[in-house]
N, C-alpha and C positions, 0 to 999 in steps of 0.2 A: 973458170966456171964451166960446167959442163950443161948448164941449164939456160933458161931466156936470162939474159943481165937484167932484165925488170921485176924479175925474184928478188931482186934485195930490196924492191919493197915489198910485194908481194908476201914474203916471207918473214916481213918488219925486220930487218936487218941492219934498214939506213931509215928515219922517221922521214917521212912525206906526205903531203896532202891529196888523198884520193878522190875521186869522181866528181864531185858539183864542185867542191872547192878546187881541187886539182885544175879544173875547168876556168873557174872565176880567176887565180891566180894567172896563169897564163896567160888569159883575155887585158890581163891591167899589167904584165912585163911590160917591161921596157925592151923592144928588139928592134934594134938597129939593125943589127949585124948575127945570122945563125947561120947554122947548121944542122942539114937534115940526115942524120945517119938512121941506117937498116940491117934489122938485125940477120945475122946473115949474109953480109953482102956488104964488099969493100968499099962500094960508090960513097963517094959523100957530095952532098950538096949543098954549098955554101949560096946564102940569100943572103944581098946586100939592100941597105935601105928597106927594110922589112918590117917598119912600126907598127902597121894595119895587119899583118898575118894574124891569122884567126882560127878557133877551131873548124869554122866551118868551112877556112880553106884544107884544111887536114884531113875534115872526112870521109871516110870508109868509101861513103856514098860512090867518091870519084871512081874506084876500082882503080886507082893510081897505086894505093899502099896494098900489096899482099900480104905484108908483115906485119912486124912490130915497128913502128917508130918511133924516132926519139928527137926530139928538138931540142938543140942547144944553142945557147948564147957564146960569140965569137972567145971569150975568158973562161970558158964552159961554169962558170958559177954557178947554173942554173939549168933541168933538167927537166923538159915535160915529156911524157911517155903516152903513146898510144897503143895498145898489145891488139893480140890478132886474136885475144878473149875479151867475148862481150862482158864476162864477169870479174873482170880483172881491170884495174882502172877507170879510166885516165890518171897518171900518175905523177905529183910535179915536186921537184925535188931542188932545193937553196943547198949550196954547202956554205 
């Protein structure tokens, strides 16, 4: 892809649940075990023991994320997205 990988919701290419639910669904996962990838940028950050993560550990607010991020589950089954557009998501994504 030559675009953000969070086009393929954006664009409805893979069905997901966007913004209040996108929110509510990730708030009630199950995460044990994730990983924070950045779009852009090789680093990955694996979080262990991570039941309590939250959106409002995610937020913008910190000036932590300049990007887009994507939080995955250890089996990646499960994909929530944060874009670096206020009008674009939050995006969460079950395969």
């Amino acid at each position: 892809m030559d675009e953000f990988l969070w086009h393929a919701f954006s664009y409805e290419k893979l069905p997901c649940l966007q913004g209040e639910q996108a929110i509510q669904t990730f708030e009630h996962q199950v995460k044990n075990d994730c990983y924070l990838l950045f779009e852009h940028d090789e680093r990955v950050l694996q979080l262990s023991k991570c039941k309590n993560l939250s959106t409002t550990d995610l937020s913008g607010d910190t000036n932590m994320y300049l990007e887009d991020l994507y939080v995955v589950d250890k089996d990646f089954t499960w994909t929530y997205v944060i874009t670096h557009e206020s009008s674009c998501g939050p995006y969460f994504y079950r395969t």
